[in-house]
MARKOL-337249 format. One line per field, with one value per atom (N, C-alpha, C): atom name; x, y, z. Coordinates in Angstrom, 2 decimals. Layout:
// residues N
atomo <- CA / ... $
X <- X / ... $
Y <- Y / ... $
Z <- Z / ... $
//
This chain:
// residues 162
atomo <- N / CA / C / N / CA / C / N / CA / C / N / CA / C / N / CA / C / N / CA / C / N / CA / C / N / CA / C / N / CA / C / N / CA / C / N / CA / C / N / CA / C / N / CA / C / N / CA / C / N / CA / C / N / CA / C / N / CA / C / N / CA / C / N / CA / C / N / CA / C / N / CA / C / N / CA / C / N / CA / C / N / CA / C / N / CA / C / N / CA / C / N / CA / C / N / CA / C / N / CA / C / N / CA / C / N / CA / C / N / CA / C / N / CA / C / N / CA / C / N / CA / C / N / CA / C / N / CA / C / N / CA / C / N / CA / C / N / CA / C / N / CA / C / N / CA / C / N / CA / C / N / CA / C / N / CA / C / N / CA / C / N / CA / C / N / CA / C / N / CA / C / N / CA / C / N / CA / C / N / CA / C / N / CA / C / N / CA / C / N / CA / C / N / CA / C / N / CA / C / N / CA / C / N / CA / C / N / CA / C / N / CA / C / N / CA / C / N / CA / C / N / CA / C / N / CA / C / N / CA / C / N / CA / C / N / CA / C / N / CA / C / N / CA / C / N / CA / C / N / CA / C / N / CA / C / N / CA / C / N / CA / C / N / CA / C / N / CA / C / N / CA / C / N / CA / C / N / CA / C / N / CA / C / N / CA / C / N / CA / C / N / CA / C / N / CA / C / N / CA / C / N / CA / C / N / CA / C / N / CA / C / N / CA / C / N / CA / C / N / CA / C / N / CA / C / N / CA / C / N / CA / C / N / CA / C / N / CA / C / N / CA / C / N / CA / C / N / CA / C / N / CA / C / N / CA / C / N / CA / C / N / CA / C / N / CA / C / N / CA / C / N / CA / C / N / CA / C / N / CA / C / N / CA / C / N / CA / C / N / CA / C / N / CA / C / N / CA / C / N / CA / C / N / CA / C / N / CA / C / N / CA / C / N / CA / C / N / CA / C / N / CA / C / N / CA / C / N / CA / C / N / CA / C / N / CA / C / N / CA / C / N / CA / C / N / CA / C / N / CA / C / N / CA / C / N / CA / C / N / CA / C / N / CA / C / N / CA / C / N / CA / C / N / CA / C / N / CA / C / N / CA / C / N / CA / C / N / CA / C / N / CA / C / N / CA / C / N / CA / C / N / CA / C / N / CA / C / N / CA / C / N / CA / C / N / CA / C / N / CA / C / N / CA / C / N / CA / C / N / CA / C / N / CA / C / N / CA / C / N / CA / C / N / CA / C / N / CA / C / N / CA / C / N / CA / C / N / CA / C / N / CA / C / N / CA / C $
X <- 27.28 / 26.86 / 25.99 / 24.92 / 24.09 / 22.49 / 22.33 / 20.22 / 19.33 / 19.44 / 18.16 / 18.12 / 16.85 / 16.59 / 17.33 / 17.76 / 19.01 / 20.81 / 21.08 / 22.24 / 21.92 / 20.84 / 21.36 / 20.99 / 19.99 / 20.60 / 21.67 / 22.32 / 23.59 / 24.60 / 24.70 / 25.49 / 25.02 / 23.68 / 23.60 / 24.52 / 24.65 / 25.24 / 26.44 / 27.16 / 28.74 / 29.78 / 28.64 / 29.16 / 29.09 / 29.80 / 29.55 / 28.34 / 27.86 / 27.17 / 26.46 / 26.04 / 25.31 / 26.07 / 26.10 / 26.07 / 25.10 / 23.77 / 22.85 / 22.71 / 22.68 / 22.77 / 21.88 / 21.72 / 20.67 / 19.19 / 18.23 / 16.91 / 16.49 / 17.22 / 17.26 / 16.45 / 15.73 / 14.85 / 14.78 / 13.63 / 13.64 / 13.04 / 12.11 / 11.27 / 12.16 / 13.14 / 14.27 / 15.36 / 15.21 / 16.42 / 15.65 / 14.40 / 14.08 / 13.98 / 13.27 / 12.95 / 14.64 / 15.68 / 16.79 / 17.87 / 17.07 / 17.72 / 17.10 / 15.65 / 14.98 / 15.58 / 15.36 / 16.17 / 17.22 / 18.56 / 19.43 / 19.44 / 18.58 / 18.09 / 18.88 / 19.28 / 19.80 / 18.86 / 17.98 / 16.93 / 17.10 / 17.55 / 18.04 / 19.38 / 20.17 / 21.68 / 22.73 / 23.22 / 24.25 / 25.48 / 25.71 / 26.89 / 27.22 / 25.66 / 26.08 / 25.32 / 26.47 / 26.67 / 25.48 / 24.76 / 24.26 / 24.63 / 25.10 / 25.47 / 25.06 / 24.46 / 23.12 / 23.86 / 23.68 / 24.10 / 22.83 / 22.93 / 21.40 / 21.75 / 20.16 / 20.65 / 20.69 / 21.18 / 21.15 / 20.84 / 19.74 / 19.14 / 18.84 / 19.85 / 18.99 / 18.68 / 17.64 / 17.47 / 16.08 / 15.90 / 15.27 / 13.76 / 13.17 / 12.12 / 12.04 / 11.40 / 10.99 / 10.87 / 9.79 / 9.42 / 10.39 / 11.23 / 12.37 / 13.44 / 13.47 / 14.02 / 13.46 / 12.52 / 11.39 / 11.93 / 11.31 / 12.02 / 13.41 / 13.98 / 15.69 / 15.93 / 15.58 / 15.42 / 14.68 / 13.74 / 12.64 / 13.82 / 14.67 / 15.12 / 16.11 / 16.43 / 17.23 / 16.27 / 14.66 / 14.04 / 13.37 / 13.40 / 12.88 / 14.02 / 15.12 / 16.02 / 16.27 / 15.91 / 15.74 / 14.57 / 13.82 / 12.55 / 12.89 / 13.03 / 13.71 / 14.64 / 15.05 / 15.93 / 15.18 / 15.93 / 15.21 / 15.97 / 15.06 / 15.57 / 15.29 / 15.45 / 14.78 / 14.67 / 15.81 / 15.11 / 13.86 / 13.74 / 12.29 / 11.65 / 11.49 / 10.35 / 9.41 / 10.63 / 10.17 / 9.55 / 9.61 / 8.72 / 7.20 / 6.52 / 5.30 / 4.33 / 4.85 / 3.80 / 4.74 / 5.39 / 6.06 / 4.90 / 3.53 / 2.77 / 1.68 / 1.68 / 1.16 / 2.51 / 3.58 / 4.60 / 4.88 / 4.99 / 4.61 / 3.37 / 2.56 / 1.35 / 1.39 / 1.31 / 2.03 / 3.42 / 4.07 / 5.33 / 4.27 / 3.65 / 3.08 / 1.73 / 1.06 / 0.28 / 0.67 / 1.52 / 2.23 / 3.70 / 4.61 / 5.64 / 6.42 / 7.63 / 8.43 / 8.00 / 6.83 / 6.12 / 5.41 / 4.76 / 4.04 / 4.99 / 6.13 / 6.79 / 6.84 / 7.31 / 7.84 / 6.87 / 5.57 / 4.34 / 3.86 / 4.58 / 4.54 / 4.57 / 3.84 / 3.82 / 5.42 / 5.53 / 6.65 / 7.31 / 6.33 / 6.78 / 7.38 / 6.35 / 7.04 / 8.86 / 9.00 / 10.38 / 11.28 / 10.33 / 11.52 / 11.77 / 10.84 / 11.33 / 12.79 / 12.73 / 13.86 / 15.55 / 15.66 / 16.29 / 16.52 / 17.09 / 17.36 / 17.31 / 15.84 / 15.73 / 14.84 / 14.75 / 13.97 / 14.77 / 14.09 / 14.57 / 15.36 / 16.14 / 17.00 / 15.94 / 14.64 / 14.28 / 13.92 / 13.43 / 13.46 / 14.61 / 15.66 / 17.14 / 17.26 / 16.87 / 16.95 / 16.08 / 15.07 / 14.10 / 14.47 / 15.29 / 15.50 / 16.68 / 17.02 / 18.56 / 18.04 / 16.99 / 16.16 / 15.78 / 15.02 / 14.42 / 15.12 / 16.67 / 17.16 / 17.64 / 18.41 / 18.85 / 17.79 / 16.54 / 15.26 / 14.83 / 15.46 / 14.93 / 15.98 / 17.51 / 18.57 / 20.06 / 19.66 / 20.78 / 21.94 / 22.76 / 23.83 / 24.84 / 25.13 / 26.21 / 24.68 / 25.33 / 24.41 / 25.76 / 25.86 / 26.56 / 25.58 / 26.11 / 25.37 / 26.13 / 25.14 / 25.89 / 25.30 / 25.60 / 25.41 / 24.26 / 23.85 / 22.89 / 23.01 / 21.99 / 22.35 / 22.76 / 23.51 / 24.27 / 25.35 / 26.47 / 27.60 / 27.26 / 26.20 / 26.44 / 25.05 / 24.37 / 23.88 / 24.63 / 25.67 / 26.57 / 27.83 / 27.91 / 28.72 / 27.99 / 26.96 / 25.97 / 25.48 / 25.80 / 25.26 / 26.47 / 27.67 / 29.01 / 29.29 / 28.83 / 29.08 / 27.26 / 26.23 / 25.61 / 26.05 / 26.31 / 27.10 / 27.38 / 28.01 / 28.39 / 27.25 / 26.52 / 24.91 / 24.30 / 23.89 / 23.43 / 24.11 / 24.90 / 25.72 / 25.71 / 25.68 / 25.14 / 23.66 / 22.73 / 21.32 / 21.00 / 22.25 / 21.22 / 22.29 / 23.18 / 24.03 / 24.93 $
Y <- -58.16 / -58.30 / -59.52 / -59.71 / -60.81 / -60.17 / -60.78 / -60.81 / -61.37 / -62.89 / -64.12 / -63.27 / -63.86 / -63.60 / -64.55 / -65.51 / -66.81 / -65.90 / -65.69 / -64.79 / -63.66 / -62.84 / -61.23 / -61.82 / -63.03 / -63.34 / -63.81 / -64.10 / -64.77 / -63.59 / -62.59 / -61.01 / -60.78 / -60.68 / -59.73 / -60.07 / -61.50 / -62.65 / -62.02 / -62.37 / -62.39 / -60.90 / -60.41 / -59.24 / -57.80 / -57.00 / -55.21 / -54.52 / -55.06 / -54.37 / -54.93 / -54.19 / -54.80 / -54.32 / -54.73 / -53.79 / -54.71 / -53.64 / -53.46 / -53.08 / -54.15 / -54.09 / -53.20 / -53.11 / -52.43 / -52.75 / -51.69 / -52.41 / -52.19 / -52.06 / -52.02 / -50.55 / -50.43 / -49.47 / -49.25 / -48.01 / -48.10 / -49.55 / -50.15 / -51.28 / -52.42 / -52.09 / -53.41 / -53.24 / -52.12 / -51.70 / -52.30 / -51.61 / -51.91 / -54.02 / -54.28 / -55.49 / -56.18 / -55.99 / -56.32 / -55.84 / -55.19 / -54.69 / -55.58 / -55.98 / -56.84 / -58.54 / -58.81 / -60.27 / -60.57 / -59.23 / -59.25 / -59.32 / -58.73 / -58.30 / -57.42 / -56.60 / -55.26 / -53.94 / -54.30 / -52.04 / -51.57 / -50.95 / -49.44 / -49.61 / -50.38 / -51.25 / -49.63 / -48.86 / -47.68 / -48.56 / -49.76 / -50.26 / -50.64 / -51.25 / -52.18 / -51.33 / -51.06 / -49.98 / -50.65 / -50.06 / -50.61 / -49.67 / -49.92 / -49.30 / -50.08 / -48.87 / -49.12 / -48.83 / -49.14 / -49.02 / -48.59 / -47.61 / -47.30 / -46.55 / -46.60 / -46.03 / -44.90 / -43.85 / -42.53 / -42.26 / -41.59 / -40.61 / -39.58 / -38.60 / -37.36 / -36.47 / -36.30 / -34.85 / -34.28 / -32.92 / -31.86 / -32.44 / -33.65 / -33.95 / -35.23 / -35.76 / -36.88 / -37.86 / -37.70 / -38.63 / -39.28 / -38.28 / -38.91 / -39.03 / -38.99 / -40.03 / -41.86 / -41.24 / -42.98 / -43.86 / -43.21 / -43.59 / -44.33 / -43.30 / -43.95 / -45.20 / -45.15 / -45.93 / -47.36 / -47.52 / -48.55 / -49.76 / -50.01 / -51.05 / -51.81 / -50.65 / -51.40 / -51.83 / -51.56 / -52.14 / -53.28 / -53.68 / -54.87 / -55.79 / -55.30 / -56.11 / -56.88 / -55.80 / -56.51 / -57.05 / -57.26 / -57.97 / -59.11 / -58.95 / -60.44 / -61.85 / -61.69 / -62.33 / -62.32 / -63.21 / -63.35 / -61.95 / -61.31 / -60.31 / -60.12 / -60.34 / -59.75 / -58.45 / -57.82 / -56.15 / -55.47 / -56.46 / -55.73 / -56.84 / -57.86 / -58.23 / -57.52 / -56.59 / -55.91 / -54.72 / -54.69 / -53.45 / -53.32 / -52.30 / -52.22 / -52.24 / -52.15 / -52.53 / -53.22 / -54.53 / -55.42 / -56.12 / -56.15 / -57.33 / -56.21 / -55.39 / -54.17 / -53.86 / -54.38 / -53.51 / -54.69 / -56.08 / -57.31 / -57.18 / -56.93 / -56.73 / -55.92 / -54.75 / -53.93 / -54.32 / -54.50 / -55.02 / -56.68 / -57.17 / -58.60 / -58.01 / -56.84 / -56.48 / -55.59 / -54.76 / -53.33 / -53.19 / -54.37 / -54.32 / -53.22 / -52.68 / -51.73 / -50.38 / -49.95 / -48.80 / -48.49 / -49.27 / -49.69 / -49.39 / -49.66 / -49.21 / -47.88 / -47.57 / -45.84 / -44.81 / -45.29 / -44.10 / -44.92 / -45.82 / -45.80 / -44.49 / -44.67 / -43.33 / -43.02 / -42.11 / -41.45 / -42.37 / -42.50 / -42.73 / -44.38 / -45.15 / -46.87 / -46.20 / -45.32 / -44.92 / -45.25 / -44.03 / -43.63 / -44.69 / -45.88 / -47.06 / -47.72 / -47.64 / -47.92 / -47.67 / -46.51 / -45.57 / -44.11 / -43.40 / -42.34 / -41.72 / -41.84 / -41.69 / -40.39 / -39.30 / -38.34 / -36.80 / -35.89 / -34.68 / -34.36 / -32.99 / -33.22 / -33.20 / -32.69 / -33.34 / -34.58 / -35.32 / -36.87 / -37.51 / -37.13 / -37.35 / -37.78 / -36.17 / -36.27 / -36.66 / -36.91 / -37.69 / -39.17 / -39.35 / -40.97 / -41.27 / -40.19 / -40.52 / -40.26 / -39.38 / -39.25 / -40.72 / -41.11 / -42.30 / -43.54 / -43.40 / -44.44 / -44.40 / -43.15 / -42.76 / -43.10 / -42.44 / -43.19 / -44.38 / -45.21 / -46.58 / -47.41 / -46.71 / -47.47 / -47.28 / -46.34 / -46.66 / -45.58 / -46.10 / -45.35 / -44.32 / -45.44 / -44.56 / -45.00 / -43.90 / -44.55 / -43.71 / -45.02 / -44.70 / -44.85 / -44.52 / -43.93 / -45.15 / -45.28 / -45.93 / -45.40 / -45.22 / -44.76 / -44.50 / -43.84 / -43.88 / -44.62 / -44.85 / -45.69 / -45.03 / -43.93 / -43.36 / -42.77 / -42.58 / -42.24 / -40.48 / -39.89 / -38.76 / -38.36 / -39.62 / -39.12 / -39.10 / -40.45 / -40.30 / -39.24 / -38.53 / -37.45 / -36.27 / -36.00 / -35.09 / -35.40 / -36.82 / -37.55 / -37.05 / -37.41 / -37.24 / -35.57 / -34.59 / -33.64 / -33.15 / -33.63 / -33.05 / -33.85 / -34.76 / -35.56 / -34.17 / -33.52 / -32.56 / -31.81 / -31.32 / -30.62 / -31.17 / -32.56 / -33.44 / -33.70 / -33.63 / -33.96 / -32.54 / -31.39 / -30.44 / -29.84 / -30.48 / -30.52 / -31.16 / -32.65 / -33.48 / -33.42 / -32.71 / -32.46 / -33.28 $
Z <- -37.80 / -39.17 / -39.36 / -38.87 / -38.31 / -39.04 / -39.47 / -39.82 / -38.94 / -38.58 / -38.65 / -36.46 / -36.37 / -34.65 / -33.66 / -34.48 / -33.57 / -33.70 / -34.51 / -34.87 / -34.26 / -33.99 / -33.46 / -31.79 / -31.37 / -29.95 / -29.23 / -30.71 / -30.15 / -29.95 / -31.57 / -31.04 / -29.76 / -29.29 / -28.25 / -26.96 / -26.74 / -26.01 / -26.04 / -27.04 / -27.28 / -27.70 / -28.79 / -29.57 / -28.41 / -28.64 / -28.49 / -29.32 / -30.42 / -30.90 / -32.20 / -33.57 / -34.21 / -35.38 / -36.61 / -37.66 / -39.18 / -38.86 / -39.66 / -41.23 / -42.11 / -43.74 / -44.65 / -45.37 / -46.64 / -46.25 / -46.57 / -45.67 / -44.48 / -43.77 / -42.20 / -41.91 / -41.63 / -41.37 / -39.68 / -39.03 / -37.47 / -37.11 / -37.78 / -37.39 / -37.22 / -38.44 / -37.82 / -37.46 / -36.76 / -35.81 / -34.61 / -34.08 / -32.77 / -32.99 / -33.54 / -34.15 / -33.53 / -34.32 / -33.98 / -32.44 / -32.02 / -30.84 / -29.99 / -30.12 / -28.91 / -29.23 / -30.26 / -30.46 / -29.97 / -30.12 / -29.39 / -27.45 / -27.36 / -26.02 / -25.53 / -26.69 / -25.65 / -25.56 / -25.84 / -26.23 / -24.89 / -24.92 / -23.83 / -23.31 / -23.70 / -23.17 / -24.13 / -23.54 / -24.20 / -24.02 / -23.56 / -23.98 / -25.31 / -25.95 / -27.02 / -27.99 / -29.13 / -30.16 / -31.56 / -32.34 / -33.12 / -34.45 / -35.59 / -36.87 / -38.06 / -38.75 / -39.70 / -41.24 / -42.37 / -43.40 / -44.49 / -44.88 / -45.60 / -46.70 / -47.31 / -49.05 / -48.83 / -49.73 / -50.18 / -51.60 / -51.56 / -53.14 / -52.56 / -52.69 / -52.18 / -53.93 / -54.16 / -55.41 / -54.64 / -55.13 / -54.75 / -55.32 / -56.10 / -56.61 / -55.62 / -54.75 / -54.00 / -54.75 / -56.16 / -56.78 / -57.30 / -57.95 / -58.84 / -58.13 / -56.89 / -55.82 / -55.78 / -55.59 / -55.10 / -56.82 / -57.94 / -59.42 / -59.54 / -58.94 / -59.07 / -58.40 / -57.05 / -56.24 / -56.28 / -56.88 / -57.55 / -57.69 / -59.12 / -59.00 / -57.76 / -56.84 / -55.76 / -54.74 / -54.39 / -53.76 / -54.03 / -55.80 / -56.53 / -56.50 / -56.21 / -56.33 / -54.68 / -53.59 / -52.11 / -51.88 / -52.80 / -53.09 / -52.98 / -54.00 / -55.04 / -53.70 / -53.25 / -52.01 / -50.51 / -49.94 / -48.58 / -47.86 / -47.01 / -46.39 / -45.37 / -44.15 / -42.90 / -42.40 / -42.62 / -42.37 / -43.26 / -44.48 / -45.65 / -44.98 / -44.38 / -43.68 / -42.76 / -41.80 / -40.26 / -41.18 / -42.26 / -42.60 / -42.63 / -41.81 / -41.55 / -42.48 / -43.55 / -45.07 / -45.74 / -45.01 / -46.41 / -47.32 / -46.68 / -47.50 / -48.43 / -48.54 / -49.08 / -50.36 / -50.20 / -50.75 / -52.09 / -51.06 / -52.41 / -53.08 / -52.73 / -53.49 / -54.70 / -54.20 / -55.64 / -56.75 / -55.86 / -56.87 / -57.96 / -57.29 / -58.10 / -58.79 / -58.84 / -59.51 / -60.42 / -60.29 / -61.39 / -61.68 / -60.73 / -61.64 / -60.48 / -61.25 / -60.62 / -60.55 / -61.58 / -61.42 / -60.16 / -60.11 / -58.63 / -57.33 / -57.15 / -56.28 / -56.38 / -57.48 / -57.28 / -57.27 / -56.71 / -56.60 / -55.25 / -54.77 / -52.84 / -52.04 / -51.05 / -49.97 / -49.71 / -49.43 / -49.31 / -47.69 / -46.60 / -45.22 / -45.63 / -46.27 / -46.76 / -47.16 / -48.32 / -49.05 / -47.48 / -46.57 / -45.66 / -44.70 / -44.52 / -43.79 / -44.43 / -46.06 / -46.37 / -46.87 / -46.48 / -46.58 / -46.81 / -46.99 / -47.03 / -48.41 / -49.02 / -49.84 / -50.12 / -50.83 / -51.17 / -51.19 / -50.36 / -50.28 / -49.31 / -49.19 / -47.53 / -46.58 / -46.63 / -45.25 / -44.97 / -45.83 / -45.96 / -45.78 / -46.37 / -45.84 / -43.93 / -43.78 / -41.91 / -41.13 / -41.64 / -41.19 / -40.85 / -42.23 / -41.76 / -41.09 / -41.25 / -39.51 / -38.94 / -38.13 / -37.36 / -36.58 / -37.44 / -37.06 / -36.71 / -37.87 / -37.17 / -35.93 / -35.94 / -34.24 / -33.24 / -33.29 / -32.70 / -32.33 / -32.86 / -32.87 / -32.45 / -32.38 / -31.12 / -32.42 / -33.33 / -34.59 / -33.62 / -33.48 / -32.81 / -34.30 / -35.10 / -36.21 / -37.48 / -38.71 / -39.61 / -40.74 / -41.52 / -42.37 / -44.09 / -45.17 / -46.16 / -46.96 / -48.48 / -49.52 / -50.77 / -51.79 / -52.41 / -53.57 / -54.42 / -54.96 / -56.30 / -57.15 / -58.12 / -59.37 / -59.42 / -60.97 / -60.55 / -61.35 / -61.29 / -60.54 / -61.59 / -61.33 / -59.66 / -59.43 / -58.26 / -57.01 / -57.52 / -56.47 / -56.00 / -56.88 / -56.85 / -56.00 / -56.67 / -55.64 / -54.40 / -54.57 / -52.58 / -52.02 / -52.40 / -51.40 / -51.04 / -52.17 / -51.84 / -50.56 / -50.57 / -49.99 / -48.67 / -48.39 / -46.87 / -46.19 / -46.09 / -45.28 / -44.81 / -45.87 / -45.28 / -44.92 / -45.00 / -44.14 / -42.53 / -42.53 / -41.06 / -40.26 / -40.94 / -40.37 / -39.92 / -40.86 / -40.56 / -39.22 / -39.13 / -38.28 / -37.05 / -36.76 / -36.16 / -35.22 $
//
């Protein structure tokens, strides 16, 4: 449960494995697997913690989603650093506000979680598995009632991605 590149060399040193916070995308999975110095090591386990919005409209996925990425804005973060358009992503947020986020490309969304449609869903376990994510566990979406529909689609998801 380590962030900074001095802490995940020291897990890699000492620990079994990793476990990766909110944010954490493939870029800072691999990103964090090499600091550690384990990438290609099947001993040492890496487990990822990521958002979930799944609804059948992408956009009004990316929408919902908006204030929890202004809010990992807002703080120092190193997994929204390793992101391949973090300085593209401040830009907009300091020119348009939170609107500006939620009409981002869909692939930026999927660096940061598991956000959009079910195939955007499996895409981004996809990728994390791809990039060294061994478990990937889910957290929830931001309304009472999206989260009810996240827990019940969990199962079709775990069957999609098998």
């Amino acid at each position: 449960g380590v962030r900074g590149p001095k802490s995940l060399a020291v897990a890699g040193r000492a620990a079994d494995g990793l476990v990766l916070a909110e944010g954490a995308g493939p870029a800072y999975i691999r990103q964090s697997l090499e600091h550690a110095g384990r990438t290609g090591d099947d001993s040492f386990r890496t487990s990822v913690f990521t958002a979930l919005c799944l609804t059948e409209d992408r956009s009004e996925a990316h929408r919902l989603m908006t204030p929890f990425l202004a809010g990992l804005l807002a703080l120092p973060n190193p997994a929204l650093d390793a992101h391949p358009h973090i300085d593209e992503i401040r830009m907009r947020h300091a020119d348009g506000g939170d609107d500006a986020l939620a009409t981002m490309p869909t692939d930026w969304w999927l660096e940061l979680g598991a956000i959009g449609t079910l195939d955007d869903v499996i895409r981004h376990v996809d990728d994390l598995h791809g990039a060294g994510a061994d478990d990937v566990a889910f957290f929830p979406g931001p309304t009472v009632e999206l989260t009810r529909a996240d827990l019940d689609a969990v199962a079709t998801i775990r069957a999609a991605i098998g």
